[in-house]
N, CA, C and O atoms as a GROMACS GRO file, in nm:
protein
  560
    1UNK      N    1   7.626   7.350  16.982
    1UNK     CA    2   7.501   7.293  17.028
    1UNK      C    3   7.390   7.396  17.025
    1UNK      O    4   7.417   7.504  17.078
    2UNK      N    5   7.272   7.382  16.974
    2UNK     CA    6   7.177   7.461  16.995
    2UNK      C    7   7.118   7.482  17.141
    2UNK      O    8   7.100   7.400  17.231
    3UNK      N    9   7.089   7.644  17.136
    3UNK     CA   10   7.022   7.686  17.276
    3UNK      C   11   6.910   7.617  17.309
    3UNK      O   12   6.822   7.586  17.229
    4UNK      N   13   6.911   7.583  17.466
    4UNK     CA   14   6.813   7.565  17.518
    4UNK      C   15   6.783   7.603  17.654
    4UNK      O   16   6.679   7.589  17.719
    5UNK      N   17   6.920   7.668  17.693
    5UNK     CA   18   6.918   7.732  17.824
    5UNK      C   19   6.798   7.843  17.804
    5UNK      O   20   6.790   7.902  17.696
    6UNK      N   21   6.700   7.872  17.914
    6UNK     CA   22   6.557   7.977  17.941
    6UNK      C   23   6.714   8.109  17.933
    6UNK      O   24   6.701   8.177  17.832
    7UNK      N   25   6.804   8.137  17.990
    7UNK     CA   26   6.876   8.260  17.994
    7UNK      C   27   6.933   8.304  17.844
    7UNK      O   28   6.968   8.416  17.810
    8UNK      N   29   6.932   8.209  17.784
    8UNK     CA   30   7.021   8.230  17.641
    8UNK      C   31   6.884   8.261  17.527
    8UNK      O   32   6.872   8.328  17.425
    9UNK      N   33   6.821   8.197  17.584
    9UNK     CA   34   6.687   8.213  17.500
    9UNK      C   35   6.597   8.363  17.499
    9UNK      O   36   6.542   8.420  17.404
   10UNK      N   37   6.608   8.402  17.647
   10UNK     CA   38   6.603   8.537  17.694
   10UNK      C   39   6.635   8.662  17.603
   10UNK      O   40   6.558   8.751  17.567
   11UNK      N   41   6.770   8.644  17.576
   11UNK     CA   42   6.851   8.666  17.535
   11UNK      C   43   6.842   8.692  17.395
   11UNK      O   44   6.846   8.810  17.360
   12UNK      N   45   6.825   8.572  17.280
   12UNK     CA   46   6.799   8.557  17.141
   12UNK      C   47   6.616   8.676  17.116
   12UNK      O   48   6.594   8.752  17.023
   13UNK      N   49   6.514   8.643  17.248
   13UNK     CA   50   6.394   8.744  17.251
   13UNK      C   51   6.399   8.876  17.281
   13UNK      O   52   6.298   8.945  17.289
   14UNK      N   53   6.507   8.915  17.297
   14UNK     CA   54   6.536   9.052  17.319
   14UNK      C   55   6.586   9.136  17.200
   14UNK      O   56   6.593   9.259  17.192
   15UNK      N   57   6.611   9.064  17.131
   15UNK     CA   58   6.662   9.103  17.005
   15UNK      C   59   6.486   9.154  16.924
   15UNK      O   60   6.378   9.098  16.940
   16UNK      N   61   6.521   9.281  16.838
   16UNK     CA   62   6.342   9.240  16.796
   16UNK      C   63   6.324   9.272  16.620
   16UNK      O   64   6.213   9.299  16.574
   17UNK      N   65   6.452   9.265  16.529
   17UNK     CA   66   6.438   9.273  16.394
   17UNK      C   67   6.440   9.129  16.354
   17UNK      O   68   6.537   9.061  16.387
   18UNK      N   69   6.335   9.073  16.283
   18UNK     CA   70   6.315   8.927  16.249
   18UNK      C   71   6.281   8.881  16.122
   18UNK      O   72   6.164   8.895  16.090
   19UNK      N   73   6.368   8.820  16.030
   19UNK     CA   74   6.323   8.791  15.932
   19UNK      C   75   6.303   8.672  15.895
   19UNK      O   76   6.377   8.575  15.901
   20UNK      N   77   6.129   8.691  15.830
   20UNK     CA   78   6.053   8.540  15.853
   20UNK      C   79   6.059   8.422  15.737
   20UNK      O   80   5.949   8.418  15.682
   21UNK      N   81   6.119   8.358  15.702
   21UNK     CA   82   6.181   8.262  15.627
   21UNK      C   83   6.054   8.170  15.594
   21UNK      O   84   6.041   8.073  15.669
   22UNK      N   85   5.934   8.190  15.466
   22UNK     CA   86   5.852   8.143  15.482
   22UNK      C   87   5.698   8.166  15.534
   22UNK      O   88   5.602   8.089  15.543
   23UNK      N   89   5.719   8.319  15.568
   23UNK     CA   90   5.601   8.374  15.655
   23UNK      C   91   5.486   8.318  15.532
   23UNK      O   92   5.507   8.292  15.414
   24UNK      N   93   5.353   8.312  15.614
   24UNK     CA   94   5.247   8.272  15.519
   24UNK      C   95   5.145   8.393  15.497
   24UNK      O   96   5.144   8.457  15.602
   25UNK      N   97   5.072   8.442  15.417
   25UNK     CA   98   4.947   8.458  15.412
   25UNK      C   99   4.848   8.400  15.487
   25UNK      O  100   4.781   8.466  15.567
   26UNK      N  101   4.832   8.269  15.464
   26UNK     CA  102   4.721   8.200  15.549
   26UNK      C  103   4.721   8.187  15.668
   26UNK      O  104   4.801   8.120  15.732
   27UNK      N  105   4.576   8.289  15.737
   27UNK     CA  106   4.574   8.337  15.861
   27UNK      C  107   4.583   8.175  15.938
   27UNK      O  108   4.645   8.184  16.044
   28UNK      N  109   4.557   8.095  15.922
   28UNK     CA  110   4.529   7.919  16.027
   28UNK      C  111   4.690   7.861  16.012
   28UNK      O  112   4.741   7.769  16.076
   29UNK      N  113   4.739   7.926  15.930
   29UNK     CA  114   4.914   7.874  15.959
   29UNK      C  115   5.022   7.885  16.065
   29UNK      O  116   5.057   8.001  16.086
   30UNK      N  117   5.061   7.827  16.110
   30UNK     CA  118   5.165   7.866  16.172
   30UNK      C  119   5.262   7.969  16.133
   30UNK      O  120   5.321   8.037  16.216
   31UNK      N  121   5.278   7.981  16.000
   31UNK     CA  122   5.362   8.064  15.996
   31UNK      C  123   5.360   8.204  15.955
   31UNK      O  124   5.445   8.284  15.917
   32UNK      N  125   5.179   8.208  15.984
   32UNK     CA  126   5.138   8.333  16.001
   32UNK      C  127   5.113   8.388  16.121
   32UNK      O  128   5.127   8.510  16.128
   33UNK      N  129   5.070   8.311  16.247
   33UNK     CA  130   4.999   8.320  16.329
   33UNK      C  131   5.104   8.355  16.422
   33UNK      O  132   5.084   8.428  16.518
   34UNK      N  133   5.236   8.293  16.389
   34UNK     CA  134   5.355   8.296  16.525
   34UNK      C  135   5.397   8.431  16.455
   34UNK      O  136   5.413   8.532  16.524
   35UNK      N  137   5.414   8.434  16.339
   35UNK     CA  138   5.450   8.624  16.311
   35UNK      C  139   5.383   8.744  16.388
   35UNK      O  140   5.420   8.835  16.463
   36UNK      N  141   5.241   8.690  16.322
   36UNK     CA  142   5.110   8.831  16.392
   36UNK      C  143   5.158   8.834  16.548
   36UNK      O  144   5.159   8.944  16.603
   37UNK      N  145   5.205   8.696  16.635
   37UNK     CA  146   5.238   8.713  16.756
   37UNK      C  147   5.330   8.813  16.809
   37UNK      O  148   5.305   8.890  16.903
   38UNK      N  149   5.456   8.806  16.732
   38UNK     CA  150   5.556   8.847  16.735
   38UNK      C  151   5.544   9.052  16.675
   38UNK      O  152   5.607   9.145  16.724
   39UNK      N  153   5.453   9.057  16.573
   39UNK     CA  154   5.443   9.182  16.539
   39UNK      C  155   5.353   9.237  16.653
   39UNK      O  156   5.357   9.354  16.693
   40UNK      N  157   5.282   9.152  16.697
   40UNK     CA  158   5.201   9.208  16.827
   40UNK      C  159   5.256   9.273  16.961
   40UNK      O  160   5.198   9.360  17.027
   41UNK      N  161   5.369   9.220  16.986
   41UNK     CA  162   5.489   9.243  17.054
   41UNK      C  163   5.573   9.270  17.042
   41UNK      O  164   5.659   9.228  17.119
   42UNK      N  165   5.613   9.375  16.918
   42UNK     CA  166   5.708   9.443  16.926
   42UNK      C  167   5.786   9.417  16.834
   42UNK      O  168   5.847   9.508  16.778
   43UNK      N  169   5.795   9.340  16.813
   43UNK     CA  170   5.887   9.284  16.704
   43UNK      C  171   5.859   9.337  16.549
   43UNK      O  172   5.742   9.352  16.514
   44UNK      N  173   5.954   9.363  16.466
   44UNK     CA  174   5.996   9.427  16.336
   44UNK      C  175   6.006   9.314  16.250
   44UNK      O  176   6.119   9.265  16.261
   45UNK      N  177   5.917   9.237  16.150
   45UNK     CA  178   5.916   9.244  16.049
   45UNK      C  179   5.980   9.192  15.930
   45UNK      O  180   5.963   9.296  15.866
   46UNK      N  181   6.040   9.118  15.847
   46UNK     CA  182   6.104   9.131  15.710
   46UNK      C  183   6.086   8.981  15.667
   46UNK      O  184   6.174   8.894  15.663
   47UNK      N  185   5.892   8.966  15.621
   47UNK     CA  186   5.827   8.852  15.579
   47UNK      C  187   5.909   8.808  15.472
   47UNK      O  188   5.940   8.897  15.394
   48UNK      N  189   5.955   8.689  15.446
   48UNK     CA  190   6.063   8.615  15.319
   48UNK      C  191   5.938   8.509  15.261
   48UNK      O  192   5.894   8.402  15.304
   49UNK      N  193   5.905   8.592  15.142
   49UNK     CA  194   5.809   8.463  15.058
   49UNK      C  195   5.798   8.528  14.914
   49UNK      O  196   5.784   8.644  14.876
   50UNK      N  197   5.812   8.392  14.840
   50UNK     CA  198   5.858   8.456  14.689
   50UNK      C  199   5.726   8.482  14.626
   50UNK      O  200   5.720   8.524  14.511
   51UNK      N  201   5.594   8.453  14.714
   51UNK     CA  202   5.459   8.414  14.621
   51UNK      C  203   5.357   8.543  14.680
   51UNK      O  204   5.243   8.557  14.635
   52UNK      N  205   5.421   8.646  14.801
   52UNK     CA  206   5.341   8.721  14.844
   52UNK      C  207   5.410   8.861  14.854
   52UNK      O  208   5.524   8.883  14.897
   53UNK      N  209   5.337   8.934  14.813
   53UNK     CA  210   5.364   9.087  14.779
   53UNK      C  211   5.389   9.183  14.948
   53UNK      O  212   5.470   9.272  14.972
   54UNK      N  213   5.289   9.124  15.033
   54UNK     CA  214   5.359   9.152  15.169
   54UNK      C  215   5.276   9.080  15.212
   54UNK      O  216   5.190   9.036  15.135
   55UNK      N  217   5.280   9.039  15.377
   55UNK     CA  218   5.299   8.964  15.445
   55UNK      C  219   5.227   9.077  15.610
   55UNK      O  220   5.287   9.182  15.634
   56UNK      N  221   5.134   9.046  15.678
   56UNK     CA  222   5.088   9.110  15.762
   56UNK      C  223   5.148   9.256  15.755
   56UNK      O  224   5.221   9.317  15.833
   57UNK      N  225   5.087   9.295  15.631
   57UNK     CA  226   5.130   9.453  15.609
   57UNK      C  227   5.292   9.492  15.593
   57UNK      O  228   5.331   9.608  15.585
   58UNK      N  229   5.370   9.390  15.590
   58UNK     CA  230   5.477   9.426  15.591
   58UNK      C  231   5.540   9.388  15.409
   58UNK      O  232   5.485   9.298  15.345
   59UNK      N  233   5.638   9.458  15.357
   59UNK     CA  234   5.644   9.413  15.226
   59UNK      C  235   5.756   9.310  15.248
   59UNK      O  236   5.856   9.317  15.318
   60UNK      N  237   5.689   9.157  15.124
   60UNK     CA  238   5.758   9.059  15.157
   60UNK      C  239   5.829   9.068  15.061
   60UNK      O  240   5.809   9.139  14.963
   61UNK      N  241   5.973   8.954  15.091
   61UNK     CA  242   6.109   8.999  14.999
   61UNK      C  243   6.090   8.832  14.942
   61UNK      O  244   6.035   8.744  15.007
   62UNK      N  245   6.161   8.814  14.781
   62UNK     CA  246   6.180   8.666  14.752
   62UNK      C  247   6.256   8.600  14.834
   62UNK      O  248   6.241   8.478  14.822
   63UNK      N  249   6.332   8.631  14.914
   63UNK     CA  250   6.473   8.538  14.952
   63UNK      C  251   6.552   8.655  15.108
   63UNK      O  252   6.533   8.775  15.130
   64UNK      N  253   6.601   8.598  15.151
   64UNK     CA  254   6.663   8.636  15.296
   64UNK      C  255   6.782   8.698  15.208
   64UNK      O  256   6.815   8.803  15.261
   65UNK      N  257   6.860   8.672  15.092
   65UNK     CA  258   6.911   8.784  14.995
   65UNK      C  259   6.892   8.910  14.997
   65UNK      O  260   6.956   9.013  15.018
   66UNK      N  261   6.736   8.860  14.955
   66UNK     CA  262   6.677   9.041  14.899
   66UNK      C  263   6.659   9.140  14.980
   66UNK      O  264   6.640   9.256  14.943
   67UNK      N  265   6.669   9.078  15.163
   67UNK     CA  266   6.600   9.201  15.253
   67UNK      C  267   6.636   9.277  15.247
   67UNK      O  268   6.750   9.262  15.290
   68UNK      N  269   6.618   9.406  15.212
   68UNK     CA  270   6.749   9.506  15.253
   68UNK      C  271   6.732   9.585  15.414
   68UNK      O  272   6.824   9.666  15.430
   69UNK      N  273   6.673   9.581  15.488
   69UNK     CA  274   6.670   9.631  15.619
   69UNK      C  275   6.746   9.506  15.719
   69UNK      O  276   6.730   9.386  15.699
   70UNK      N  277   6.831   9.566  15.832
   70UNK     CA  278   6.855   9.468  15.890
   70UNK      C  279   6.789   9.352  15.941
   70UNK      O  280   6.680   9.312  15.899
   71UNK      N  281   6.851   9.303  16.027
   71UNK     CA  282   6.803   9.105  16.035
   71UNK      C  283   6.879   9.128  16.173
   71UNK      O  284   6.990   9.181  16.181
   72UNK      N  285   6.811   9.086  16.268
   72UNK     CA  286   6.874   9.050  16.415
   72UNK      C  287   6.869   8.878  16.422
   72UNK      O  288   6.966   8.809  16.454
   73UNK      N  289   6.733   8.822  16.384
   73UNK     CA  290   6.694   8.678  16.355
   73UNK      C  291   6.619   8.670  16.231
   73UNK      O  292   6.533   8.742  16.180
   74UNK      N  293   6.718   8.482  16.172
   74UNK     CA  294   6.606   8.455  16.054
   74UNK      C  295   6.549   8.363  16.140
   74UNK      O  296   6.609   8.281  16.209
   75UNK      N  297   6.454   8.376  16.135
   75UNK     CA  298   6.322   8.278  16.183
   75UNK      C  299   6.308   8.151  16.084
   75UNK      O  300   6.294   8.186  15.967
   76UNK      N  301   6.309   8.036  16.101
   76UNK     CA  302   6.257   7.979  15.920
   76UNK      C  303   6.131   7.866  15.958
   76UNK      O  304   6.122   7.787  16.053
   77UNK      N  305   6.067   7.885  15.878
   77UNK     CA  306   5.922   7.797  15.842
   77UNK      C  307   5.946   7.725  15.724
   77UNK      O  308   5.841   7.729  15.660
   78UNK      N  309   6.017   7.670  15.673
   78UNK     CA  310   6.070   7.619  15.557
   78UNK      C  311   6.103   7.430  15.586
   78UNK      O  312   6.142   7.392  15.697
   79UNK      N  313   6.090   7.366  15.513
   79UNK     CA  314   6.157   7.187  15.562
   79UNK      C  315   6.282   7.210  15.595
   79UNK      O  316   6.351   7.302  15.550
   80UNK      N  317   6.320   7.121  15.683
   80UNK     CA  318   6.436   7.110  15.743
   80UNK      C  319   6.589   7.078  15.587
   80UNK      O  320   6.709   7.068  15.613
   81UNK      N  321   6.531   7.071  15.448
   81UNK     CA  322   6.659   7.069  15.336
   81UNK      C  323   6.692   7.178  15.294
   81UNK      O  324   6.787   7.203  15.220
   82UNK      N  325   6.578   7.284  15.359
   82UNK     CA  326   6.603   7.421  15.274
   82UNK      C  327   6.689   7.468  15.385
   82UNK      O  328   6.782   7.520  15.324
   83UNK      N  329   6.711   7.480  15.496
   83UNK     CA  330   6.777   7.509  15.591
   83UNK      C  331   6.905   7.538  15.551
   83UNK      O  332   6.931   7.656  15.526
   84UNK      N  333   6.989   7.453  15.540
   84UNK     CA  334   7.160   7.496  15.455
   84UNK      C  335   7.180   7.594  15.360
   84UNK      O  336   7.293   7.636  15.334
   85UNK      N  337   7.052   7.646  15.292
   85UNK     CA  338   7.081   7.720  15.194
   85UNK      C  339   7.043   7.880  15.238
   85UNK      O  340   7.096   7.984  15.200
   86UNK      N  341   6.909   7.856  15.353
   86UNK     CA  342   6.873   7.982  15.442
   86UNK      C  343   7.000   8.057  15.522
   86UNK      O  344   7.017   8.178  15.541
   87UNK      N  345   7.078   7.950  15.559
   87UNK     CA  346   7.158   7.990  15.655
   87UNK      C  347   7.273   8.009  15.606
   87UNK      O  348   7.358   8.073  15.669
   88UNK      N  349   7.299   7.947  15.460
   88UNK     CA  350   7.445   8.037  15.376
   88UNK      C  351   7.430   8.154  15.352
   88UNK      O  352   7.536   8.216  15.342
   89UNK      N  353   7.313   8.228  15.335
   89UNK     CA  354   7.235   8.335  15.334
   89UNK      C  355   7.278   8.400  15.401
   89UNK      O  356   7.362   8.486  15.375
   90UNK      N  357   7.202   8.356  15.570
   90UNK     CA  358   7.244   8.400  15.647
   90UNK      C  359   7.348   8.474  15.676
   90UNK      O  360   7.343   8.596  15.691
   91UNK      N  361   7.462   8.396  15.686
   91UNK     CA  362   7.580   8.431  15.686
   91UNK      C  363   7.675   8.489  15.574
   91UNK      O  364   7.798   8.491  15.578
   92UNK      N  365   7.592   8.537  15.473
   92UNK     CA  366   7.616   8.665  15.375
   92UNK      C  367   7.602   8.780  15.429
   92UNK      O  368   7.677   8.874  15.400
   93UNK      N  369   7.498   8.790  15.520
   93UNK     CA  370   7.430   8.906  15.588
   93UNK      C  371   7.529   8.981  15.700
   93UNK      O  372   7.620   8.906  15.734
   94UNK      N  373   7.531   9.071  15.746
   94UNK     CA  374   7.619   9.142  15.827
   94UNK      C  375   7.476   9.185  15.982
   94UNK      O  376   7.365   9.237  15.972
   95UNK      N  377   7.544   9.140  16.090
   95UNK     CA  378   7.427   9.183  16.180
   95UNK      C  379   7.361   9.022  16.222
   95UNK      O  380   7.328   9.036  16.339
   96UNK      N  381   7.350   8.974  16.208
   96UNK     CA  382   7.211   8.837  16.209
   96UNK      C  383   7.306   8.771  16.351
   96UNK      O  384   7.429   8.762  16.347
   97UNK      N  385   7.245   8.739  16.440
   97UNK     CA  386   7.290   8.697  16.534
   97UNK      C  387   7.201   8.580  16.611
   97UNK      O  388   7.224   8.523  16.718
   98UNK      N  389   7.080   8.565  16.510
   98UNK     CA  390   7.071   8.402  16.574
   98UNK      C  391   6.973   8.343  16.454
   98UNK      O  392   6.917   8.417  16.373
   99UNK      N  393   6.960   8.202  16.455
   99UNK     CA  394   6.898   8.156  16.334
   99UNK      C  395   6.788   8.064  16.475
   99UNK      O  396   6.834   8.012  16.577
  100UNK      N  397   6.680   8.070  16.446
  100UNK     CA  398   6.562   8.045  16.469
  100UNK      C  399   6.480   7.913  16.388
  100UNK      O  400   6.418   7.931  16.284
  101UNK      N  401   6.490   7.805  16.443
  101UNK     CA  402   6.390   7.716  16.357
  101UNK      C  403   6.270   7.660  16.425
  101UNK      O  404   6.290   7.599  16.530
  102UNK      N  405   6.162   7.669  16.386
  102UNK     CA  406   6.076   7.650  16.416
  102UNK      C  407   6.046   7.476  16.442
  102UNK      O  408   6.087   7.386  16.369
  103UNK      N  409   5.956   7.459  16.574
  103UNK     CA  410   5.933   7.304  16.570
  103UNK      C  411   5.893   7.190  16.364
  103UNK      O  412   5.814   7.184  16.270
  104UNK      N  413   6.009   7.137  16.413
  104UNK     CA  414   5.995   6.997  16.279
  104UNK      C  415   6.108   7.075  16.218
  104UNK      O  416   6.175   6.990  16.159
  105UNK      N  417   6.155   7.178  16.204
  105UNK     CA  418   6.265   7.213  16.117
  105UNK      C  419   6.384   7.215  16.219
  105UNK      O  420   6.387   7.258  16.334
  106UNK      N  421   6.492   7.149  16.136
  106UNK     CA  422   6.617   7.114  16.219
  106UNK      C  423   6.723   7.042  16.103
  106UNK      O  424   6.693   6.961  16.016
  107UNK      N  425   6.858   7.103  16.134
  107UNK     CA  426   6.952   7.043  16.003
  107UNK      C  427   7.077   7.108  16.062
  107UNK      O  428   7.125   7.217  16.030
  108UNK      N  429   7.126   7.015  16.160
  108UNK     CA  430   7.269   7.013  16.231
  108UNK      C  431   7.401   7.098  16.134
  108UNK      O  432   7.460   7.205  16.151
  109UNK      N  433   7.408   6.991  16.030
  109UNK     CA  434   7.510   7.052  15.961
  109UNK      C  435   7.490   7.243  15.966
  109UNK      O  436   7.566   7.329  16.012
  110UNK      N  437   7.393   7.252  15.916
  110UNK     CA  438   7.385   7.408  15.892
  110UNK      C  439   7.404   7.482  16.056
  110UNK      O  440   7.479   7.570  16.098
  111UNK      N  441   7.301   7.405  16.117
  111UNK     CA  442   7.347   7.463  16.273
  111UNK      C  443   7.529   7.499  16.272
  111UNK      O  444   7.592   7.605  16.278
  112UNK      N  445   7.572   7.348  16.261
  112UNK     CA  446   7.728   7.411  16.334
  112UNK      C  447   7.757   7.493  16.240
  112UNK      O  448   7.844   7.562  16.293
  113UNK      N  449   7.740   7.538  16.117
  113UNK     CA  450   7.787   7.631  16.010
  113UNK      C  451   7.774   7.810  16.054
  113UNK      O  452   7.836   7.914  16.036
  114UNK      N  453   7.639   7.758  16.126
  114UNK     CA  454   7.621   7.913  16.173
  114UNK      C  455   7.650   7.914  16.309
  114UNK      O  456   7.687   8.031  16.326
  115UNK      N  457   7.659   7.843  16.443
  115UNK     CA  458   7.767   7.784  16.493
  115UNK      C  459   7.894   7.857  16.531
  115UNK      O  460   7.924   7.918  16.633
  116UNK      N  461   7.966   7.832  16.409
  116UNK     CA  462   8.077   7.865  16.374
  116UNK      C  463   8.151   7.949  16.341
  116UNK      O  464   8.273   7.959  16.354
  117UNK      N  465   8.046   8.038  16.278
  117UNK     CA  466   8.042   8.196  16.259
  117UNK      C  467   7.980   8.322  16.361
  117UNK      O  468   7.961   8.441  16.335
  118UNK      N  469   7.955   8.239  16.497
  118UNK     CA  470   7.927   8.305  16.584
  118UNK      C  471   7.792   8.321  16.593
  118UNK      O  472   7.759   8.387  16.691
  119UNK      N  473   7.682   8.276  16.507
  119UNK     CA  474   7.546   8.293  16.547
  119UNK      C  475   7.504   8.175  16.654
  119UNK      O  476   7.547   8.061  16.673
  120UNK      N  477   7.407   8.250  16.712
  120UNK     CA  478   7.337   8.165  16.797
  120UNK      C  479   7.250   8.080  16.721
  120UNK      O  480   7.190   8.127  16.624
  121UNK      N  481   7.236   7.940  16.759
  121UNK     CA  482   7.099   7.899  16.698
  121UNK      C  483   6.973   7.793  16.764
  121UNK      O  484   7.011   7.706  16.842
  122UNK      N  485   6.871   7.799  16.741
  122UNK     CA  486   6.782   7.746  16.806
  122UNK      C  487   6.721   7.675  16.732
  122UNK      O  488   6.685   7.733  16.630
  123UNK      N  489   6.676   7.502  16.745
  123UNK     CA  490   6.602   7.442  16.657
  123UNK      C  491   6.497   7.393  16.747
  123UNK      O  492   6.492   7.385  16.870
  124UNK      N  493   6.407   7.360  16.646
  124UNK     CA  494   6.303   7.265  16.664
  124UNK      C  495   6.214   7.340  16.813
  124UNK      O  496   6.216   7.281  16.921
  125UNK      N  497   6.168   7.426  16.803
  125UNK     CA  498   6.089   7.568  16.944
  125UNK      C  499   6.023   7.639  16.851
  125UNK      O  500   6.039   7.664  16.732
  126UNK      N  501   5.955   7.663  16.926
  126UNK     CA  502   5.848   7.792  16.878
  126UNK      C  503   5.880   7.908  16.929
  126UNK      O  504   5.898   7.929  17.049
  127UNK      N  505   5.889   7.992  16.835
  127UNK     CA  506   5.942   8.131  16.921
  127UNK      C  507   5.832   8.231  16.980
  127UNK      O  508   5.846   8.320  17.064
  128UNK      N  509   5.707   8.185  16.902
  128UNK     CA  510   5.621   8.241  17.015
  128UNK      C  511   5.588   8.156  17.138
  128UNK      O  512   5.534   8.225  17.226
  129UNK      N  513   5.601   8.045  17.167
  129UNK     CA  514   5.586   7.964  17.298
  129UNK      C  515   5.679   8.016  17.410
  129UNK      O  516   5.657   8.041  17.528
  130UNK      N  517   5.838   8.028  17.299
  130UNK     CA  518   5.933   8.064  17.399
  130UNK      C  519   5.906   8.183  17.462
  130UNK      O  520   5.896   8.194  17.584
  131UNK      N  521   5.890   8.295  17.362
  131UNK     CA  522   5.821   8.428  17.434
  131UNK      C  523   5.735   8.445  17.541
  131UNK      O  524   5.752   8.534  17.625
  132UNK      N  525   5.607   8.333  17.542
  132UNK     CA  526   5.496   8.351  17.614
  132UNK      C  527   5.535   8.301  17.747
  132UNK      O  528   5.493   8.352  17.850
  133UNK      N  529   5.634   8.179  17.743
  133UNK     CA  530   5.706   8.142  17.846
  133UNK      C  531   5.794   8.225  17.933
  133UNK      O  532   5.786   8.214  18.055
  134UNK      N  533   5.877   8.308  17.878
  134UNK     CA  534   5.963   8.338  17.936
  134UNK      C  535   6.005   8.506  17.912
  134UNK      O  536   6.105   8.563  17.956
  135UNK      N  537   5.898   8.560  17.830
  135UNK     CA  538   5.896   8.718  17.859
  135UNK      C  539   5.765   8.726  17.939
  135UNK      O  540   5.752   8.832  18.001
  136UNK      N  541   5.662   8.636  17.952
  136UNK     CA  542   5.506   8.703  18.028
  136UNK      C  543   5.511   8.822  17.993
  136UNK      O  544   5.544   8.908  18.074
  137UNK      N  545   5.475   8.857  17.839
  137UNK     CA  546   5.408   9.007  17.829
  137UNK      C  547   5.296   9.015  17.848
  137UNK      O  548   5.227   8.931  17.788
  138UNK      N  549   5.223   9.118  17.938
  138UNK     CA  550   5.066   9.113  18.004
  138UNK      C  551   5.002   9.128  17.849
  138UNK      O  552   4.890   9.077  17.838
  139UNK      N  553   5.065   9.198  17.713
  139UNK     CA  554   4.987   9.206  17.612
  139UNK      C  555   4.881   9.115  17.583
  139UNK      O  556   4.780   9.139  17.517
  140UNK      N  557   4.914   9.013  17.636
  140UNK     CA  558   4.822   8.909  17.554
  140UNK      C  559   4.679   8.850  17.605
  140UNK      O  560   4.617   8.771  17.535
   0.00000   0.00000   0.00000
């Protein structure tokens, strides 16, 4: 079952290497805007987009394949069909300990897949909401 306990969630935000499945260029996106959040606070980095050379200063990789620096979380900004294929990925990777989907993205099957292999996973949340909720960093 995906997390929704505030303690488990705690938990998945404490972690702070993140790789962004989809990060955008375009500053009015979500899936730029919840990054810059997250780099604002601490968080590390490893933008996944096949169309951008880097990604809020960070260099972006084609594919959650290519990262070569570790992965604590894939984050994904992607439709909920690309999901199964993010998260076979995933679980190529050594280290990744929770899969992250952002509100509207959600795809069970892949959940219990990663699930199953011991990752944590979270659908359909914002991980900067969850943060702002439940770390209160005065940063902001």
């Amino acid at each position: 079952m995906p997390i929704e306990d505030p303690e488990k969630l705690r938990q998945i935000l404490d972690y702070d290497r993140v790789a962004v499945v989809g990060a955008s260029t375009s500053h009015e996106k979500a899936a730029h805007i919840v990054p810059a959040y997250l780099q604002r606070h601490g968080y590390e980095l490893r933008p996944v987009n096949p169309h951008a050379s880097d990604v809020l200063g960070e260099r972006a990789f084609d594919s959650l394949s290519d990262v070569v620096d570790p992965v604590d979380i894939v984050q994904i900004f992607r439709p909920s069909e690309e999901v199964p294929d993010i998260v076979s990925q995933a679980l190529d990777r050594d280290g990744v300990k929770a899969i992250w989907m952002q509100p509207g993205t959600q795809n069970d099957e892949a959940a219990r897949a990663a699930e199953a292999a011991g990752i944590a996973v979270v659908q359909d949340r914002c991980m900067k909401v969850e943060h702002g909720q439940l770390i209160r960093n005065p940063m902001d």
